[in-house]
C-alpha positions as CSV (number, residue, x, y, z in Angstrom):
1,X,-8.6,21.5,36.4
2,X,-11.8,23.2,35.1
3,X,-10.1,22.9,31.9
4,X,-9.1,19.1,32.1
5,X,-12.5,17.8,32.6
6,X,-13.6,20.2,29.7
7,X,-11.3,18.5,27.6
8,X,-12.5,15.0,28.7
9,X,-15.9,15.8,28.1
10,X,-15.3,17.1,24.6
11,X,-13.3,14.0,23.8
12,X,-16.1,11.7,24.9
13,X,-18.7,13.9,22.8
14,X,-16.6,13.2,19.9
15,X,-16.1,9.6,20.1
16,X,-19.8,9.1,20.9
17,X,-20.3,11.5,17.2
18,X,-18.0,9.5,15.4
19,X,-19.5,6.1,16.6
20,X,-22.5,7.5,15.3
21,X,-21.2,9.0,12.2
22,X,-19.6,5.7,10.9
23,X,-22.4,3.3,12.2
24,X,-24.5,5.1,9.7
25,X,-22.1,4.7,7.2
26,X,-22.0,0.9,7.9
27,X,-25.5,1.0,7.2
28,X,-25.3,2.5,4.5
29,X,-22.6,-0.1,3.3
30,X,-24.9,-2.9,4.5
31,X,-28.1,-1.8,2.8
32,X,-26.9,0.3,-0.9
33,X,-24.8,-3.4,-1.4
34,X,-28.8,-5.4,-1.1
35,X,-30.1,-3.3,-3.2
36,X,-27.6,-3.4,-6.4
37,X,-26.2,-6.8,-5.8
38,X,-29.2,-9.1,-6.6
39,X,-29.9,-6.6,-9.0
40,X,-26.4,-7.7,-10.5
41,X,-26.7,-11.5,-10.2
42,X,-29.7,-11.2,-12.1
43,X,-28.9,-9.0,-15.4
44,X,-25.1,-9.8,-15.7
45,X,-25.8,-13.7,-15.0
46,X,-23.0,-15.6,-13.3
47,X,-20.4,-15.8,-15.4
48,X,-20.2,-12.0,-16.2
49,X,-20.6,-11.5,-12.5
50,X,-18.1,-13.7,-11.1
51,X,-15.5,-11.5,-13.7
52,X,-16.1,-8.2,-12.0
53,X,-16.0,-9.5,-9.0
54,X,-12.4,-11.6,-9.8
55,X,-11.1,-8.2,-11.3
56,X,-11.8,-6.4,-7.7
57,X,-10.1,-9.0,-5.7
58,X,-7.1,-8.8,-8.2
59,X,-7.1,-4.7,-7.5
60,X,-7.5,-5.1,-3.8
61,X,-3.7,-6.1,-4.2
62,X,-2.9,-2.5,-5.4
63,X,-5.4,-0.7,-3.3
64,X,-3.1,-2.2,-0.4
65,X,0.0,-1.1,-1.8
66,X,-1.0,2.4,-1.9
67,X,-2.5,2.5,1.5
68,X,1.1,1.4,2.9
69,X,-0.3,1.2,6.4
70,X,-0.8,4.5,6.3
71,X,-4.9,4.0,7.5
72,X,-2.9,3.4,10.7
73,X,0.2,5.1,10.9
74,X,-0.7,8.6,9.5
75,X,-3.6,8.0,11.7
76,X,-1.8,7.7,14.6
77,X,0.2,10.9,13.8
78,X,-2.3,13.1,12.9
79,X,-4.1,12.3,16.1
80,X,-1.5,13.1,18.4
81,X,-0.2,16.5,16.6
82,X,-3.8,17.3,15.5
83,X,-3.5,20.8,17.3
84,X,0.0,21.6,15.2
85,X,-1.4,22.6,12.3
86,X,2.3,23.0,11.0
87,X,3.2,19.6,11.4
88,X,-0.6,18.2,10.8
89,X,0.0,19.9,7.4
90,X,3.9,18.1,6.7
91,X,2.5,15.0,7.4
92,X,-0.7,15.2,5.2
93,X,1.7,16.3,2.3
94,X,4.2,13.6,3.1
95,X,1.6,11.0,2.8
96,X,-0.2,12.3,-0.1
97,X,3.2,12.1,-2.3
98,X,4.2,9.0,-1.2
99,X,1.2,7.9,-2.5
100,X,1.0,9.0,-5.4
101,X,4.8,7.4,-6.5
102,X,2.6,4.1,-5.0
103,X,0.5,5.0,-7.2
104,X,2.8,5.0,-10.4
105,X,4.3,2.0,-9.0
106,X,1.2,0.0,-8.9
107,X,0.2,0.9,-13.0
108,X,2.8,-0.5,-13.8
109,X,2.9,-3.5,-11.7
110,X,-1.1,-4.1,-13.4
111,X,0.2,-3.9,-17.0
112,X,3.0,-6.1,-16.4
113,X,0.9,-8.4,-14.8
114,X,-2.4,-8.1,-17.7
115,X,-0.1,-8.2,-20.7
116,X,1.9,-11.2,-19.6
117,X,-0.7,-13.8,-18.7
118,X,-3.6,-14.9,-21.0
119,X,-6.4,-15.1,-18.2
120,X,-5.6,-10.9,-17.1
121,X,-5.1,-10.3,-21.1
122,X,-8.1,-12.0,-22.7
123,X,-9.9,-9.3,-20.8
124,X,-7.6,-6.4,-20.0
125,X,-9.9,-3.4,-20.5
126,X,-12.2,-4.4,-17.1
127,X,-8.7,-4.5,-15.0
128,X,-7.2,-1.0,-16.5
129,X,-11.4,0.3,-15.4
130,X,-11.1,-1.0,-12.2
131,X,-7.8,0.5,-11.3
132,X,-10.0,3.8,-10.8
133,X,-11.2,2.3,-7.8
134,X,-7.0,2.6,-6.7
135,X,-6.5,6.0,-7.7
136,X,-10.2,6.9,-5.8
137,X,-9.0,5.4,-2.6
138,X,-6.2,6.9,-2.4
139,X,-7.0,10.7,-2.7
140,X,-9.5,10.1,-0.5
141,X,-7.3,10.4,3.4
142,X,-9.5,8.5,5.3
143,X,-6.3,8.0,7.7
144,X,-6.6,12.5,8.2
145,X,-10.5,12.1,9.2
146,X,-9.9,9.5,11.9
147,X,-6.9,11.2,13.0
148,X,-8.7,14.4,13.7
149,X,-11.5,12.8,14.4
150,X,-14.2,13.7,12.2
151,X,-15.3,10.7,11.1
152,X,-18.8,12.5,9.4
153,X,-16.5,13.6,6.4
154,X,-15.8,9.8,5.9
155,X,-19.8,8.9,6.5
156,X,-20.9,11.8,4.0
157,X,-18.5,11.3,1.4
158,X,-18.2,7.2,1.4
159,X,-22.2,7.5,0.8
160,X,-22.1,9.6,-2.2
161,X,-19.9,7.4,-3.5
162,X,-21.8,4.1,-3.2
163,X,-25.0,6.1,-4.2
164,X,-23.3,7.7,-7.2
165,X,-22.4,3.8,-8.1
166,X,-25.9,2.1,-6.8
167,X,-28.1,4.9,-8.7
168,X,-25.9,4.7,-12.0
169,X,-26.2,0.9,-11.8
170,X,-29.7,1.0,-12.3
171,X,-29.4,3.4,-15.3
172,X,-26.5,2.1,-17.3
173,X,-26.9,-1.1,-16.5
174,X,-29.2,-2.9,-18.5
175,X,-27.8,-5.7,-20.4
176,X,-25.8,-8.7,-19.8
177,X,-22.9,-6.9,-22.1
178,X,-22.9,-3.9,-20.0
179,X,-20.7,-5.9,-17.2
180,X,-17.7,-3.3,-18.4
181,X,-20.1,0.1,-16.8
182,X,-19.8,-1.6,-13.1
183,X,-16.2,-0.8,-13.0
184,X,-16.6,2.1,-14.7
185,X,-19.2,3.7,-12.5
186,X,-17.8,2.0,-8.7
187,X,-14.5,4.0,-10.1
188,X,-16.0,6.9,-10.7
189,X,-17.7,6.8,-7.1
190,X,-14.9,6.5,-5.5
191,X,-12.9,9.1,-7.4
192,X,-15.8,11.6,-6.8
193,X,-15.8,10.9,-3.2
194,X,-12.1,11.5,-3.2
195,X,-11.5,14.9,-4.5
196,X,-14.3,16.2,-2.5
197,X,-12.5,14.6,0.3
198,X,-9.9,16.8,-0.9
199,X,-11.7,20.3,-0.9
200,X,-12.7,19.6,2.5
201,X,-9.6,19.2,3.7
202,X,-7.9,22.5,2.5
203,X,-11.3,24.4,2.7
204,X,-12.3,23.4,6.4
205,X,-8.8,22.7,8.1
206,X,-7.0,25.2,6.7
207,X,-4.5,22.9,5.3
208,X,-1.4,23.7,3.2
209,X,0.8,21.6,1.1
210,X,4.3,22.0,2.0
211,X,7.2,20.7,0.5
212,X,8.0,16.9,2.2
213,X,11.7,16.9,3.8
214,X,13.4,13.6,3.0
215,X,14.7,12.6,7.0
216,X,10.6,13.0,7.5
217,X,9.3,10.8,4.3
218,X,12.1,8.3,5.2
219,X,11.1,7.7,8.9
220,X,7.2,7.5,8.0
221,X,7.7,5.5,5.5
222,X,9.7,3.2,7.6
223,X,7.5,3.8,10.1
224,X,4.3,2.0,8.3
225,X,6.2,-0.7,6.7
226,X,5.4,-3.2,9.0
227,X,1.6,-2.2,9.0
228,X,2.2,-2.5,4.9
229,X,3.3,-5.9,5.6
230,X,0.6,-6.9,8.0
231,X,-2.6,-5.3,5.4
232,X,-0.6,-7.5,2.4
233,X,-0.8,-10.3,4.4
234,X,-4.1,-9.5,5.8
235,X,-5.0,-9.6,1.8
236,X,-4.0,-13.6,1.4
237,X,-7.2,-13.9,3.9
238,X,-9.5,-11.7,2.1
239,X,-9.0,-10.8,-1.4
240,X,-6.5,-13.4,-2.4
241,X,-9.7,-16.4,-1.7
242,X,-11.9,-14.8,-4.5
243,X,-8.5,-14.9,-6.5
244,X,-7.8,-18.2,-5.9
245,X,-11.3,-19.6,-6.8
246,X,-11.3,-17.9,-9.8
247,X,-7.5,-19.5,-10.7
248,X,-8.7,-23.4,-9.8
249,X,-12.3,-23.2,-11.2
250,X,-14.6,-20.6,-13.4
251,X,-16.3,-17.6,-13.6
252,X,-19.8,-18.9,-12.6
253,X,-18.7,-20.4,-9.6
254,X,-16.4,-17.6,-8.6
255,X,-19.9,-15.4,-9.3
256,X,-21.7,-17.7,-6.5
257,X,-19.3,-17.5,-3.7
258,X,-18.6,-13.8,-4.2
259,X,-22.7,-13.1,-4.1
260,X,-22.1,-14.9,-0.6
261,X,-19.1,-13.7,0.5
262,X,-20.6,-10.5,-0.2
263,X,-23.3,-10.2,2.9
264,X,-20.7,-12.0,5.0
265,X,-18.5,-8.7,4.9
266,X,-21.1,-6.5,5.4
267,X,-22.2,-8.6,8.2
268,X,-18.2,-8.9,9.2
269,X,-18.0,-5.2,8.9
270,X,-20.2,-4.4,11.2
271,X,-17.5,-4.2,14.1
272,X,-15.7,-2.1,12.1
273,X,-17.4,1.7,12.8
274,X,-17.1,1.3,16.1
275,X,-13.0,0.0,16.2
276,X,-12.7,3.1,13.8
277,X,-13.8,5.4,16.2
278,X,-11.8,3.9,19.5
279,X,-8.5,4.0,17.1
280,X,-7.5,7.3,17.5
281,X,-9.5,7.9,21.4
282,X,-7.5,4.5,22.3
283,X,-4.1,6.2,21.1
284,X,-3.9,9.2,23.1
285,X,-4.2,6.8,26.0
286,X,-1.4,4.9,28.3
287,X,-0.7,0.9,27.2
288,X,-2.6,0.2,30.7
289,X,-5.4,2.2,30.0
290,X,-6.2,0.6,26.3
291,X,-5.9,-3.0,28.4
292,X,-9.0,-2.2,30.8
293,X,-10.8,-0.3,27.9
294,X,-10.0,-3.3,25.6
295,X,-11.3,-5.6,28.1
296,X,-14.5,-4.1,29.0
297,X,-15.6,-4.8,25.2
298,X,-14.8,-8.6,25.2
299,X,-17.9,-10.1,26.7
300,X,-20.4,-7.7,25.1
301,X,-18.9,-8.0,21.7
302,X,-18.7,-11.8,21.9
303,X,-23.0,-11.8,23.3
304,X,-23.5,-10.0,20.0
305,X,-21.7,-11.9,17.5
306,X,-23.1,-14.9,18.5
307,X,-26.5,-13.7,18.4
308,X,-25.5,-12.7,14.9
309,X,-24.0,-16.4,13.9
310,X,-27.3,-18.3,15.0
311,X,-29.5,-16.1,13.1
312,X,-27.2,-16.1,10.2
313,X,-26.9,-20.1,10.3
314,X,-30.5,-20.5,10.5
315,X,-32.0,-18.4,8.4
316,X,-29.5,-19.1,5.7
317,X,-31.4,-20.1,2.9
318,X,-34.7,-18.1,3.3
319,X,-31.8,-14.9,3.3
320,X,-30.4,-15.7,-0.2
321,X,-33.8,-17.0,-1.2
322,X,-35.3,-13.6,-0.5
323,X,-31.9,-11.2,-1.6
324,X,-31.2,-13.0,-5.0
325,X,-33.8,-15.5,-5.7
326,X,-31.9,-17.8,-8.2
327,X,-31.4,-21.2,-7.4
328,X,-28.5,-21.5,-8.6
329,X,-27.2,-19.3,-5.7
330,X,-30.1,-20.4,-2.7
331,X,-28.8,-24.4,-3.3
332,X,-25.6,-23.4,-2.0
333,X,-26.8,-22.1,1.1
334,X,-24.4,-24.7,3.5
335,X,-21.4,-22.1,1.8
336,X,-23.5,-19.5,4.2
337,X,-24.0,-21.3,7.4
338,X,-20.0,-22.5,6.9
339,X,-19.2,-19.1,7.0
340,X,-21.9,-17.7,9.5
341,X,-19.0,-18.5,12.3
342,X,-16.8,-15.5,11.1
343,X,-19.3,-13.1,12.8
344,X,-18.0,-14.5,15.7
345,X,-14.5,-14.8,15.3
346,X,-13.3,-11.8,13.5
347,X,-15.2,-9.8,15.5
348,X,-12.8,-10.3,18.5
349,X,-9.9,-10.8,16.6
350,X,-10.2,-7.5,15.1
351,X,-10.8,-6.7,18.7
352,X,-6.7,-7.5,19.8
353,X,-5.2,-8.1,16.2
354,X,-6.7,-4.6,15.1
355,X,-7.8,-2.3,17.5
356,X,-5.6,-3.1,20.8
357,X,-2.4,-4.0,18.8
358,X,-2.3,-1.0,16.9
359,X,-3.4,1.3,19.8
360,X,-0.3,0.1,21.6
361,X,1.3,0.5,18.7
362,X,2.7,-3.2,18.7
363,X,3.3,-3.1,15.1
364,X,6.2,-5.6,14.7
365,X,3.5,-8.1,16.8
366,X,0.8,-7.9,14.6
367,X,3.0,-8.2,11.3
368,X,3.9,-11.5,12.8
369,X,0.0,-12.7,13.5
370,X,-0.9,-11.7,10.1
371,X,1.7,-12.8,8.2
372,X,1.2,-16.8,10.2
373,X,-2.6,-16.2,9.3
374,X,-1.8,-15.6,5.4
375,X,0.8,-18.3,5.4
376,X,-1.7,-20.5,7.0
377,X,-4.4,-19.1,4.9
378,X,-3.0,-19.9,1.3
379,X,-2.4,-23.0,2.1
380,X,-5.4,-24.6,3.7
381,X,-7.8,-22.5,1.0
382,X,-6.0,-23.6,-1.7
383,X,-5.4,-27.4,-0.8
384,X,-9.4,-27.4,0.2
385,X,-10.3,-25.3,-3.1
386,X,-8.6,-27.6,-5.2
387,X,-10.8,-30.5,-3.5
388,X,-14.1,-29.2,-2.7
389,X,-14.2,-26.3,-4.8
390,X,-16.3,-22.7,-2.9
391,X,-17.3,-25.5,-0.2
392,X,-13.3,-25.1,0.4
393,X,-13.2,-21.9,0.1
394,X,-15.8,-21.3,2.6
395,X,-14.4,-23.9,5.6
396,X,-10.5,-22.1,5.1
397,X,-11.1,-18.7,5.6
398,X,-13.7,-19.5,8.3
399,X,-10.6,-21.5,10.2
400,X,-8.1,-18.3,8.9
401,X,-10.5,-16.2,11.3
402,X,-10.7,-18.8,14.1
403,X,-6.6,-19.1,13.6
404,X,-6.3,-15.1,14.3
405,X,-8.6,-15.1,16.9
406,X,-6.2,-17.5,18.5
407,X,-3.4,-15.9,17.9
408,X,-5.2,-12.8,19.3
409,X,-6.1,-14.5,22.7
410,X,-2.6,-16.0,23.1
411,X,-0.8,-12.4,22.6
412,X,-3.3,-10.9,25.1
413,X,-3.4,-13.2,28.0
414,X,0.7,-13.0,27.7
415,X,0.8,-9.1,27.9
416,X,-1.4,-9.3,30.8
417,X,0.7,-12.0,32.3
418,X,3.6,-9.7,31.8
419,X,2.0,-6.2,32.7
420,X,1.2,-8.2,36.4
421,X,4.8,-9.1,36.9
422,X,5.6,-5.6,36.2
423,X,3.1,-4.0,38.6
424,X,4.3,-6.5,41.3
């Protein structure tokens, strides 16, 4: 008994540490981003700008290939056998290889792809210095962190890597011609941050790499498939918008939007730390228990975001008057305010799409929402994008995150209705 509520008090004192840990982290990814992107705008100039950030949206693609739902699913895993370190150690190795033939698999996939089409071609060397970014992410096992719960490793090691980039920036960076060292040095941040992921985990868990048995590989793999699906087509709602933008109009507008889009995901990604740090708490739990948990978060989370949206909507111009000061930006401040209301809804959709669905490990459920929302997502964005250009843009993935949210709300309220007819 004396041992039980031990236990429960340790496992409260972590989640409250790892709250902590990655809210400073999403500060730190709020705050380094304002101080190197107007810097950005300003010496690249539009055009060179808007190519960077077309060739990072292209890679996001590959990025989500190599995570394979693994963020989830080898999260998931590693938190429920986190005192085996046998098996902790099989599954760490299992993943790692499999990544690494993703890996492989998504070179090639960028050369076919850049050799065969004049737009990727007439500028092949930033996509081949981006892909750095890839390899980065992957050796760095976020997905073993959250698992076991130490989610400082992620904060300390996801700031060196955006300080490595932001510092560099300001060195390297001088000249509108020198729009090839951003990928170059955002790469090398994140490959940096990645092997010392690495040392920490075989210096401070004792890890060792053991040879993957095939029956294991095969059922993991299987295993995440669905979550591979739902991140791919969580992609034609995130990266893919900056893609298409870039595919119906130029480089100077795809430069506008993305300077816009970019404090909309910092703001956006605000929820984030603290969904991060319930995952793998939430998991350990029964289905009913993540129901009342998931519950108690609704109203406070949906008092905040809407504080969020009216201060985003109106002070929308003086914020991009004061972060980049350039017109050319500031007179597209409606873009802002347009997009203001995904504060509000992707906040609680990531509340039942991400955090409840995967807790109760209703994988096949949340393939289905995301796939609808991508579906419905390339559509609208790029019917409105062809007619009103980022104004487009802006209104279809703000209706993408309204049409998740509603997807979220119906899924919940019919699990309920089916967990009372159970209990009666």
């Amino acid at each position: 008994m004396i041992q039980k509520i031990k236990n429960k008090i340790k496992g409260k004192e972590n989640l409250v540490s790892n709250i902590f840990s990655l809210f400073i982290l999403q500060g730190a990814n709020f705050i380094l981003p304002l101080i190197s992107l107007p810097y950005l705008v300003r010496v690249l100039e539009i055009d060179n700008f808007g190519l960077v950030m077309f060739a990072q949206a292209f890679i996001m693609y590959f990025i989500i290939i190599t995570d394979y739902g693994f963020n989830m699913s080898a999260t998931r895993e590693i938190s429920i056998n986190k005192e085996d370190k046998q098996k902790v150690s099989l599954i760490f190795s299992t993943v790692m290889m499999i990544k690494i033939g993703l890996i492989l698999l998504s070179f090639l996939l960028l050369s076919l792809v850049v050799f065969s089409f004049e737009k990727f071609s007439s500028n092949w060397q930033i996509y081949y210095l981006t892909f750095g970014i890839v390899i980065g992410q992957s050796l760095f096992p976020i997905w073993f962190f959250q698992g076991m719960e130490k989610m400082k490793y992620i904060t300390i090691l996801n700031i060196i890597a955006k300080l490595i980039f932001t510092v560099s920036i300001f060195i390297f960076v001088i000249h509108k011609e020198d729009y090839l060292y951003v990928p170059i040095l955002n790469s090398l941040g994140f490959i940096v941050a990645g092997l010392l992921s690495l040392y920490i985990v075989f210096s401070q868990f004792s890890l060792r790499l053991v040879k993957p048995n095939w029956s294991y590989s095969k059922e993991i793999f299987k295993d995440s498939s669905s979550l591979f699906v739902s991140n791919l087509s969580v992609s034609l709602y995130t990266a893919s918008n900056t893609f298409i933008l870039g595919l119906f109009t130029n480089n100077a507008t795809v430069g506008i939007y993305a300077s816009i889009e970019k404090l909309v995901l910092a703001i956006k990604n605000l929820y984030t730390p603290l969904y991060q740090a319930l995952f793998p708490w939430l998991s350990q739990k029964s289905n009913q228990e993540i129901k009342l948990k998931i519950k108690k978060l609704i109203l406070p989370i949906l008092l905040f975001s809407s504080l969020v949206t009216i201060v985003l909507y109106i002070y929308a111009k003086d914020m991009l008057e004061l972060i980049f000061n350039q017109e050319g930006i500031t007179n597209y401040y409606m873009v802002f305010q347009i997009m203001a209301f995904i504060s509000i809804f992707a906040s609680l959709n990531m509340l039942f799409n991400m955090l409840y669905l995967t807790s109760v490990k209703a994988y096949k459920e949340r393939m289905t929402i995301m796939i609808s929302a991508g579906i419905f997502n390339i559509s609208i964005v790029t019917l409105l994008t062809f007619k009103y250009s980022l104004y487009g843009t802006a209104i279809g993935i703000t209706l993408t995150e309204l049409f998740l949210l509603l997807f979220g709300i119906y899924y919940w309220k019919n699990n309920i209705k089916i967990n009372k007819e159970l209990n009666d």
